[in-house]
Every structure is written in C-alpha cells, then in structure tokens.
VOGU-3710 file (C-alpha; in Angstrom, 3 decimals, decimal comma):
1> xxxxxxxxxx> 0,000/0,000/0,000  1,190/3,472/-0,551  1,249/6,242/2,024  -1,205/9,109/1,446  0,537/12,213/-0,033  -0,678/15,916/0,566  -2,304/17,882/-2,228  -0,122/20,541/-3,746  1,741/22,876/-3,976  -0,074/23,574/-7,225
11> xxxxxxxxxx> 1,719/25,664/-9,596  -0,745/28,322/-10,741  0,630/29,051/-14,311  0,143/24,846/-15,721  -4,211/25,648/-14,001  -6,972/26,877/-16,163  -8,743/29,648/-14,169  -12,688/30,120/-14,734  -13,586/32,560/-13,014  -16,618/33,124/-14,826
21> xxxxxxxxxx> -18,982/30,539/-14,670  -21,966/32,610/-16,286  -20,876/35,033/-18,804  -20,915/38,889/-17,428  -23,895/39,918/-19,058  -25,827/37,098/-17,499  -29,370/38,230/-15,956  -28,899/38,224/-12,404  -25,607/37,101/-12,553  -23,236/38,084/-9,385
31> xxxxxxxxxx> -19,693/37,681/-8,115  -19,384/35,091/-5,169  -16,086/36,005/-3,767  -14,166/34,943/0,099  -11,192/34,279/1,593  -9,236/31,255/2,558  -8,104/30,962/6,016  -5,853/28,445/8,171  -6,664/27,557/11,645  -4,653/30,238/12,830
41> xxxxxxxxxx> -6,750/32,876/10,560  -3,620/33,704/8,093  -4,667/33,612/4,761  -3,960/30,508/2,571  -2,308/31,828/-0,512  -2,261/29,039/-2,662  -5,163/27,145/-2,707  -7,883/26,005/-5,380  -11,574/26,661/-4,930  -13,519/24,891/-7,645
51> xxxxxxxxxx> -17,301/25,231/-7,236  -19,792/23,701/-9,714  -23,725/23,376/-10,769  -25,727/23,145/-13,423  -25,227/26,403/-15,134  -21,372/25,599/-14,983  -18,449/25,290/-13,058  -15,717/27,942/-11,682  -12,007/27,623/-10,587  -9,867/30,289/-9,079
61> xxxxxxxxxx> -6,449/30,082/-7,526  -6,122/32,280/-3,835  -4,103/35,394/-4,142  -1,265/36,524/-1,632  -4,286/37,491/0,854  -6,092/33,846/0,170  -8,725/35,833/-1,761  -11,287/34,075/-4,383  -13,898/34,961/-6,597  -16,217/32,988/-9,446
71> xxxxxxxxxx> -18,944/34,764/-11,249  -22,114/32,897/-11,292  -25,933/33,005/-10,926  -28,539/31,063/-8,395  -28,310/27,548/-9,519  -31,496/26,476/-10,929  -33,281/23,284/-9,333  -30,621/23,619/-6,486  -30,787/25,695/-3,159  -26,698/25,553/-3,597
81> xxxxxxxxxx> -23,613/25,832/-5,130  -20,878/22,975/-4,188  -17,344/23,782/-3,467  -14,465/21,756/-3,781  -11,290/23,293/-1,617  -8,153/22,120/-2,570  -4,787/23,238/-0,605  -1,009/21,944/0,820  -1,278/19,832/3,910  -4,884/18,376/2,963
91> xxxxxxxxxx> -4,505/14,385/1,866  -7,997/14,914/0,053  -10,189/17,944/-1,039  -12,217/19,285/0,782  -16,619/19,860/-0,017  -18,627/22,557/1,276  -21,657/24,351/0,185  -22,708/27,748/-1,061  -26,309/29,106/-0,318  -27,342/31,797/-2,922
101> xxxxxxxxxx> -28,051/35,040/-2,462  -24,794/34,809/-0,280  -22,112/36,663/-2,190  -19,174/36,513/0,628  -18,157/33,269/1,456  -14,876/33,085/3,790  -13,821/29,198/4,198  -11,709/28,575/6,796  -10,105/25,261/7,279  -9,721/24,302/11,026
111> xxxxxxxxxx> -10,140/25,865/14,184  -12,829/28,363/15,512  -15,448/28,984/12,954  -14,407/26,067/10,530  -16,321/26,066/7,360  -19,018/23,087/7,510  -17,538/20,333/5,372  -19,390/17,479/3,930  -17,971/13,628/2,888  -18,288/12,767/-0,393
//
C-alpha cells in the first residue's frame, strides 16, 4: 500500500482559471467572492476553490491574501452551489456548500469557525 501524499503545492501558471462561470452579461448574474483561512486565521495563498452546478463550473487560484472569486448566478433546481477546496497539507479535497443570495463566502479550514464540510 502506498502512504497518502498531501495535495499541492499547485503551480498556478500549468491551471486553467474560470472565473466566470456565467458570462458577465448574465441576468442576475453576481460575483461570489471569500477568503481562505488556516486555523490560525492567516490567509492561505495558494489554494484552489472549484465550485460547480448546473449552469457551470468555476475555478480560481487564492491570491497573496487567500482571496477568491467565481462569477455565477442562483443555480437552478438547487438551493446551492458545491465547493471543492483544494490546498497543501490536505490528503484529500475538501466539499462545502454555497447558499445563494450569499455573495461573501470566507472558508476557513480548522479551528474556531471552521467552514461546515461534507464527505463525499
């Protein structure tokens, strides 16, 4: 048997970004946009959110401040958006949900406040 093996580093310039799941002109299309935070609260600076639905999915790599953003619309025959976090130190990603009309959505990964996560 192998040993587990974290995900990442990822190297941001070999990753298609979509940030735009919905084009811009989209009716009642907005941006959904967060941070990424560690246990301790710094910011994560190189993780992957992925989120997806029926319209279409999104990927965005963190900035230096762990900041993401995908725009999107309400999913339709869905109360939510899922989210796939991907990030060093994690052995497998990580699932969470987004409940439109939210448009923040700060995920933090351990610790006080910890973003609900769901198996999959």
């Amino acid at each position: 048997m192998t040993p587990a093996q974290t995900i990442g580093p990822f190297f941001g310039h070999a990753l298609f970004e979509n940030h735009y799941v919905v084009p811009e002109e989209t009716p009642g299309a907005f941006w959904i946009r967060g941070r990424v935070l560690d246990g301790a609260g710094e910011a994560v600076s190189d993780a992957v959110i992925e989120t997806w639905q029926a319209e279409g999915w999104g990927r965005c790599l963190t900035d230096a401040e762990g900041n993401w953003g995908v725009h999107t619309v309400a999913p339709e025959g869905s109360e939510f958006i899922a989210v796939s976090v991907f990030a060093r130190g994690l052995l497998k990603r990580l699932v969470t949900r987004i409940y439109p009309p939210a448009t923040t959505f700060d995920i933090v990964l351990q610790g006080d406040g910890e973003t609900t996560f769901y198996e999959y």
